[in-house]
C-alpha positions in Angstrom: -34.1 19.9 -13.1 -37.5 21.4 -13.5 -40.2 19.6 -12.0 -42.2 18.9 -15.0 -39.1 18.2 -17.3 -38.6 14.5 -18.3 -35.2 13.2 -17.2 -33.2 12.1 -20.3 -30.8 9.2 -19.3 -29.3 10.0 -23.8 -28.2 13.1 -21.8 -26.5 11.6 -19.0 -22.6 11.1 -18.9 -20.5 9.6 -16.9 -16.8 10.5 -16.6 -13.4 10.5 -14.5 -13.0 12.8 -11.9 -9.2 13.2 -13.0 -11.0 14.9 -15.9 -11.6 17.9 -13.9 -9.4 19.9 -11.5 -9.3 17.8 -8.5 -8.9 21.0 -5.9 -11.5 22.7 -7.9 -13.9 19.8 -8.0 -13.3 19.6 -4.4 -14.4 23.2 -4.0 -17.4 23.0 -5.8 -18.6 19.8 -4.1 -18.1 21.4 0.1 -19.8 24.5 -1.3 -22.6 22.7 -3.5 -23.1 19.9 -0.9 -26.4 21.1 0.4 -27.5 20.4 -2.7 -26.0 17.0 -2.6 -26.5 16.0 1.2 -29.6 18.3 2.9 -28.7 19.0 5.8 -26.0 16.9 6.1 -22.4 17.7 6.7 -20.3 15.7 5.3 -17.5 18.0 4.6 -15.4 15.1 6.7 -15.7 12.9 4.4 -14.7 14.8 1.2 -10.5 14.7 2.8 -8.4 16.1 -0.2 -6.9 12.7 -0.1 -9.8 11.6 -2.5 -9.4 14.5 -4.7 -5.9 13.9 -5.4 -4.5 10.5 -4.4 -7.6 8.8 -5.9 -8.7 11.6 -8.3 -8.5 8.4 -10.8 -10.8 6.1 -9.4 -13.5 8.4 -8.8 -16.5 9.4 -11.3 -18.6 12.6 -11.9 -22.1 12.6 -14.0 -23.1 15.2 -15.8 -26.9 15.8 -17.4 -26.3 18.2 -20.4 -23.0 19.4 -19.0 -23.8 20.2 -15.3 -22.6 18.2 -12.1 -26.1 16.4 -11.1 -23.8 13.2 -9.2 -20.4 12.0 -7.9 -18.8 8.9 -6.7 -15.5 9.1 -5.0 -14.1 5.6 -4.7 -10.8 3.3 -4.9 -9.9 0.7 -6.9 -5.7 -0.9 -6.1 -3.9 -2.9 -7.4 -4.6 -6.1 -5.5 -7.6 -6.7 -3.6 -10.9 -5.3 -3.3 -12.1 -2.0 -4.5 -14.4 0.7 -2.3 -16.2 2.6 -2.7 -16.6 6.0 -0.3 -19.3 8.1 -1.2 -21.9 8.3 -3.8 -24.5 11.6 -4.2 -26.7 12.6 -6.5 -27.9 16.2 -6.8 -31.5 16.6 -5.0 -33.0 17.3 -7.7 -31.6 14.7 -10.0 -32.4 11.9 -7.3 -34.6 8.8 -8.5 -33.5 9.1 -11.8 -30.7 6.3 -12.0 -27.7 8.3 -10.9 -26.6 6.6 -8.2 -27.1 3.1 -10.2 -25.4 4.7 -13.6 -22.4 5.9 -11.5 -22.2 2.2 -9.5 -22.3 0.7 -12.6 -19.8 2.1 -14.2 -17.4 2.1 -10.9 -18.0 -1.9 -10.8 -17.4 -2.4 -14.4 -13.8 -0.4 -14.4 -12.8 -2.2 -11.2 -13.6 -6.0 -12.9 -11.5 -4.5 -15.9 -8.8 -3.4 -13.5 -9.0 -6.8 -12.0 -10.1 -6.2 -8.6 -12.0 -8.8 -6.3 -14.9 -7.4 -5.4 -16.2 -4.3 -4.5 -16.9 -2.8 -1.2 -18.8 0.3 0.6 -20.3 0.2 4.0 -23.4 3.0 5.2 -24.9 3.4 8.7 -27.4 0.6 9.6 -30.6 3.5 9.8 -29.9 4.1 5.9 -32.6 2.0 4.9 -32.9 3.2 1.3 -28.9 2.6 0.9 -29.2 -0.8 2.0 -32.0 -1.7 -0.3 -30.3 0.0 -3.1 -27.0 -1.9 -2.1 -29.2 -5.0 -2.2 -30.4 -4.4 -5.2 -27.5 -4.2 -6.9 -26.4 -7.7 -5.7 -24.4 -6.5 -3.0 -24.2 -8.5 -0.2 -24.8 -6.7 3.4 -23.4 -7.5 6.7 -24.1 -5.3 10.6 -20.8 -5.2 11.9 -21.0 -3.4 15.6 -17.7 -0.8 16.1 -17.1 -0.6 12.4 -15.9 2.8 12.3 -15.1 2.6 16.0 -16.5 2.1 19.2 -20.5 2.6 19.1 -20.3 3.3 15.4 -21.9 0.1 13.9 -22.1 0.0 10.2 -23.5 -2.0 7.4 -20.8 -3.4 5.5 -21.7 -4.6 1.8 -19.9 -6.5 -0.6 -20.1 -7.4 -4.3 -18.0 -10.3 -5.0 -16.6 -11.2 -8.8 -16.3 -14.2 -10.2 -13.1 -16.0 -10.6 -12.0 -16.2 -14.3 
């Protein structure tokens, strides 16, 4: 986006991933995710498993037809859903992406009839955690998370029972 354009959320769309060729998507995200991550690699965490096991679950945003965002999540049968990963292009970032694409993740999961809905980040993320809190998530430091010395934040957005 250019930097004196105004971001126009009437342009924004949200859709399934399983819209989209789930190898292709896959692809495009490893090869884009510069743009996604900085200098980040993440290509660990973008498994094929999410691309084609839970190609349904997961959510891409567009802004006038081009891939600015991307959740990659799972919602089953029973229990609580998760979510995985969440990005937003660079230079699409502060504009609501990240909210837009929550949103609609926590509203198909309540329809779907899950629990709650969980994600975890690493305790330094600061502006994940505020943006977690601020979308009534509670947040929890839980030491060896993701194994020995890996501690992570672990948050949680519980429903309320019908």
């Amino acid at each position: 986006m250019a930097v004196d354009e105004t971001f126009d959320t009437e342009q924004l769309s949200i859709s399934p991933l399983d819209e989209v060729d789930a190898r292709e998507m896959r692809e495009f995200l490893l090869d884009a995710q510069a743009n996604f991550w900085g200098d980040r690699d993440l290509s660990g965490d973008h498994d094929a498993y999410w691309f084609r096991q839970f190609v349904t679950s997961g959510l891409v945003a567009r802004y006038r037809s081009e891939i600015v965002g991307y959740l990659l999540g799972v919602i089953p049968h029973d229990g609580p859903a998760y979510i995985h990963l969440v990005a937003a292009r660079s230079d699409f970032r502060h504009q609501g992406i990240g909210r837009h694409l929550y949103q609609h993740f926590i509203d198909h999961s309540r329809q779907l009839g899950a629990s709650s809905v969980q994600a975890t980040t690493m305790p330094e993320s600061s502006g994940a955690i505020s943006f977690h809190s601020s979308m009534g998530f509670s947040g929890e430091l839980i030491e060896d998370y993701a194994g020995p010395g890996n501690p992570r934040v672990f948050f949680e957005l519980k429903f309320p029972e019908d």
